[in-house]
MARMAR-781745 format. One record per atom (N, C-alpha, C): residue number from 1; atom name; residue in one letter; x, z, y. Coordinates in Angstrom, 1 decimal. Layout:
N
PT  num  atome  residu      c1      c3      c2
PT  NUM     CA       A       X       Z       Y
...
***
This chain:
69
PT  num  atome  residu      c1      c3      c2
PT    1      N       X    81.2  -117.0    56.6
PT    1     CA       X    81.0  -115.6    57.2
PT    1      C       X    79.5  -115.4    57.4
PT    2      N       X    78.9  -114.4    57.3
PT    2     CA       X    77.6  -113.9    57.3
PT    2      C       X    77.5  -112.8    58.1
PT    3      N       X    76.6  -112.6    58.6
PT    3     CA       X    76.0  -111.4    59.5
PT    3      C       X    77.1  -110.2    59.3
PT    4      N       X    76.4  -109.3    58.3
PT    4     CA       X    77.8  -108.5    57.4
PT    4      C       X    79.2  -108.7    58.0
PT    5      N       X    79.5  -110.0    57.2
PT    5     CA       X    81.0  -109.9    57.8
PT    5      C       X    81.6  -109.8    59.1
PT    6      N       X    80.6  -110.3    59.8
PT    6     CA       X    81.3  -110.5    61.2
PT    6      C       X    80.6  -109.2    61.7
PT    7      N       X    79.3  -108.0    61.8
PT    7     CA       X    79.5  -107.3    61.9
PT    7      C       X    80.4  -106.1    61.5
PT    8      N       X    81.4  -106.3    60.7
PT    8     CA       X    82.3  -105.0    59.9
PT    8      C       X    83.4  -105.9    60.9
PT    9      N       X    83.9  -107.2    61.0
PT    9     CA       X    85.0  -107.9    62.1
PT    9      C       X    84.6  -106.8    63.4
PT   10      N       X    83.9  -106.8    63.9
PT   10     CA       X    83.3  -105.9    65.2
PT   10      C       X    83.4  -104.9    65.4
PT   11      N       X    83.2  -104.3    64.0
PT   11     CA       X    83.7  -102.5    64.4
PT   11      C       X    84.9  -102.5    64.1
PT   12      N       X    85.7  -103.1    63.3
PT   12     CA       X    87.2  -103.4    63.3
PT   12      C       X    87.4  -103.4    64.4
PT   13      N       X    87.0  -104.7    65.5
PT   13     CA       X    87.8  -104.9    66.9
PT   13      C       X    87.5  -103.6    67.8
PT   14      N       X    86.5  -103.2    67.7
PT   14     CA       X    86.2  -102.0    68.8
PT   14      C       X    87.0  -101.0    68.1
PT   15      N       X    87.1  -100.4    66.6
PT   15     CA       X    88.1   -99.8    66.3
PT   15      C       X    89.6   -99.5    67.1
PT   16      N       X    90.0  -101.0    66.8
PT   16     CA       X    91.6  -101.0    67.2
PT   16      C       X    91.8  -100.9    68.5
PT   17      N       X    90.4  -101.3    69.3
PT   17     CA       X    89.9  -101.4    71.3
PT   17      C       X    90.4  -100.0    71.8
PT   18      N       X    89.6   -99.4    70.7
PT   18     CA       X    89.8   -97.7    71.2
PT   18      C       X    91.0   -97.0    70.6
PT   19      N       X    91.3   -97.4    69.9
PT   19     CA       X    93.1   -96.6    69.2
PT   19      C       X    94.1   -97.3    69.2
PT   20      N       X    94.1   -98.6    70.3
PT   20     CA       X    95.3   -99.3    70.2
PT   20      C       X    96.7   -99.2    69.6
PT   21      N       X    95.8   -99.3    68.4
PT   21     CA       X    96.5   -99.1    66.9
PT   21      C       X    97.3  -100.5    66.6
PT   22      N       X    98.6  -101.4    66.9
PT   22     CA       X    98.7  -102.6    66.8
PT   22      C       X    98.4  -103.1    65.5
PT   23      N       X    98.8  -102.5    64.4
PT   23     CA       X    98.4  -102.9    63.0
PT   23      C       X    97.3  -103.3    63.1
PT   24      N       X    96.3  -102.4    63.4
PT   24     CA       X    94.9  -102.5    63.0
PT   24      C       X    94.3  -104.0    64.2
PT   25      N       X    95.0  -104.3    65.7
PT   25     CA       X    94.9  -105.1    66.4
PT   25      C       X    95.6  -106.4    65.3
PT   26      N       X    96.5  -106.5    65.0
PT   26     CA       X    97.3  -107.8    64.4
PT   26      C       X    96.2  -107.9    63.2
PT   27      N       X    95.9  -107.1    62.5
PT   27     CA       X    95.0  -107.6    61.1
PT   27      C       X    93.9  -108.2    61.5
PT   28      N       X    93.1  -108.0    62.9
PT   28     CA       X    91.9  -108.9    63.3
PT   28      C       X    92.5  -110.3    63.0
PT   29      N       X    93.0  -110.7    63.4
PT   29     CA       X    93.7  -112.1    63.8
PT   29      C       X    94.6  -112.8    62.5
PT   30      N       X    93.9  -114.4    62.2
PT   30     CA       X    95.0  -114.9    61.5
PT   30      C       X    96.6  -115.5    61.9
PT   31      N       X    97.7  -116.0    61.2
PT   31     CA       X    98.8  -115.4    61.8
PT   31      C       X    99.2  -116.8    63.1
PT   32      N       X    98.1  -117.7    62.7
PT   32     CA       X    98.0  -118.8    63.9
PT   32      C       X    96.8  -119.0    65.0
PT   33      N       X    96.4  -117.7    65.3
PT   33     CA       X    95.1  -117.0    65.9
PT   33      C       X    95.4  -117.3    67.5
PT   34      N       X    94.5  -118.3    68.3
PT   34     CA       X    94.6  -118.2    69.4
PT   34      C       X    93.7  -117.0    70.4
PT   35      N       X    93.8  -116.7    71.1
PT   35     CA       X    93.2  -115.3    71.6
PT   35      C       X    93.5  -115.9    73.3
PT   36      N       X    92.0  -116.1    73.5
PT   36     CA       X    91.2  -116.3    75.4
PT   36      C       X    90.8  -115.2    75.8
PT   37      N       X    91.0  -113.8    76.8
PT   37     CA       X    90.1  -113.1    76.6
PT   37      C       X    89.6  -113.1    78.2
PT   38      N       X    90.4  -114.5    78.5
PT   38     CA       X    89.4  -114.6    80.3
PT   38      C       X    89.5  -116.1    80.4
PT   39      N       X    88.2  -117.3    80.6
PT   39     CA       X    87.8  -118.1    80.4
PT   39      C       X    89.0  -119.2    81.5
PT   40      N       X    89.9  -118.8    82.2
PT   40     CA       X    90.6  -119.8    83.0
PT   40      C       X    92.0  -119.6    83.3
PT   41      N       X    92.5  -120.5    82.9
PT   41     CA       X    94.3  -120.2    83.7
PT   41      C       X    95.6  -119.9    81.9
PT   42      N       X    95.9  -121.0    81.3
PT   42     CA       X    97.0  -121.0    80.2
PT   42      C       X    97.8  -119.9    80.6
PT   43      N       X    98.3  -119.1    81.4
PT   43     CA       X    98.9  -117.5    81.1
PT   43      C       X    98.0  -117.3    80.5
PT   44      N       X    96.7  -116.8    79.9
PT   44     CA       X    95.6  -116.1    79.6
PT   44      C       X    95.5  -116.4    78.4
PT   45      N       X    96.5  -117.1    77.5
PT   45     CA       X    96.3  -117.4    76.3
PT   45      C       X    97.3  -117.6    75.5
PT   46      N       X    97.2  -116.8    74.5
PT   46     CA       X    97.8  -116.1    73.2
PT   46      C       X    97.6  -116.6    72.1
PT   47      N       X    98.9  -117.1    71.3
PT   47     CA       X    99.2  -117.6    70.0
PT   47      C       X    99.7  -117.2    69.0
PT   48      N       X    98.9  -116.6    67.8
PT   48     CA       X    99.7  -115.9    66.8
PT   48      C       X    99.0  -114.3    67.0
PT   49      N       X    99.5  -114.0    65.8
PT   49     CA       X    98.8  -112.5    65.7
PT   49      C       X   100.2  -111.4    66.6
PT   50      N       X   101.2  -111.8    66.1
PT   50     CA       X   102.0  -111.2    66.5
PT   50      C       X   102.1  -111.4    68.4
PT   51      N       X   101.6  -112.1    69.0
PT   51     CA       X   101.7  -112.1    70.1
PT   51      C       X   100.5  -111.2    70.8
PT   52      N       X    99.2  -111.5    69.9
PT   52     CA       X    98.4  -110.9    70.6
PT   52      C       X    98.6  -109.3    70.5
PT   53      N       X    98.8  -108.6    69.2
PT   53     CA       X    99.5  -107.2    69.3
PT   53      C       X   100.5  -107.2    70.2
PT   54      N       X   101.1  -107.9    70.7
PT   54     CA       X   102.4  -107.1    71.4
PT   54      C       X   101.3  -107.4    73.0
PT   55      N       X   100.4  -107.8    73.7
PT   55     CA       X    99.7  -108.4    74.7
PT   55      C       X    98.9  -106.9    74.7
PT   56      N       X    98.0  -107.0    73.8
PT   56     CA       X    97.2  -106.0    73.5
PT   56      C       X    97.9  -104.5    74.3
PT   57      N       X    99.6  -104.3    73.4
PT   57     CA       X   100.1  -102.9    73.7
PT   57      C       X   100.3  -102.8    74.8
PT   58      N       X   100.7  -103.6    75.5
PT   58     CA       X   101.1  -104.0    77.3
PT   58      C       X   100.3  -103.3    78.4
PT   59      N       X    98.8  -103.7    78.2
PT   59     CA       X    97.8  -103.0    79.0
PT   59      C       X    96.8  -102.4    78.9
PT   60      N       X    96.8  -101.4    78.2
PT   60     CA       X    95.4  -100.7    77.5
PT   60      C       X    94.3  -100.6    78.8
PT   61      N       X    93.2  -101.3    78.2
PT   61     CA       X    92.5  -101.3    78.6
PT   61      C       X    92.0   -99.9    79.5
PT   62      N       X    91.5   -99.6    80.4
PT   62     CA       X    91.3   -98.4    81.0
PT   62      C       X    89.4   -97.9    80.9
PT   63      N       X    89.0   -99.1    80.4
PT   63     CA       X    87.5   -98.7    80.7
PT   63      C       X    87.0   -98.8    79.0
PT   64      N       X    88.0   -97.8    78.1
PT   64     CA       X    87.9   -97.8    76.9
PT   64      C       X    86.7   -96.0    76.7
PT   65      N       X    86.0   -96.5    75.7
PT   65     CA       X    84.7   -95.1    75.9
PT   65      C       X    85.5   -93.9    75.4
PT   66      N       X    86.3   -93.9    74.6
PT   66     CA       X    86.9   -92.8    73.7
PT   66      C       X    87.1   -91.8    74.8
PT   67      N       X    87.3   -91.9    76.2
PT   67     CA       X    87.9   -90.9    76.8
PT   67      C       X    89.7   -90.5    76.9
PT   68      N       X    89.7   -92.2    75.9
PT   68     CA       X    91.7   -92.0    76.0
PT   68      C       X    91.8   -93.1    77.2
PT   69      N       X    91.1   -93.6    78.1
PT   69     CA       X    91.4   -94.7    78.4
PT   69      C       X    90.9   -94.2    80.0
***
């Protein structure tokens, strides 16, 4: 991966951040993708793509810029 790619990975994740689009959330992620998105405590951690889209749908974030949030 190069600069490039993981910047276009980025706007992808902020993409799906702000349109909690699950497709577009599950395609970040390979389909054995673990996902930490707070540094302590095994409830906080997510296995598989398919879990993190369904985790994702659960609680939209509220401090999302679009003004949907």
């Amino acid at each position: 991966m190069n600069r490039d790619d993981l910047q276009a990975w980025l706007d992808r994740y902020v993409a799906a951040w702000r349109t909690y689009d699950r497709a577009a959330v599950e395609a970040l992620f390979t389909p054995d993708a673990v996902y930490r998105w707070r540094p302590y405590g095994a409830h906080r951690i997510l296995r598989g793509r398919d879990a993190i889209g369904a985790r994702w749908m659960e609680e939209p974030d509220e401090s999302r810029s679009d003004g949907q949030g």
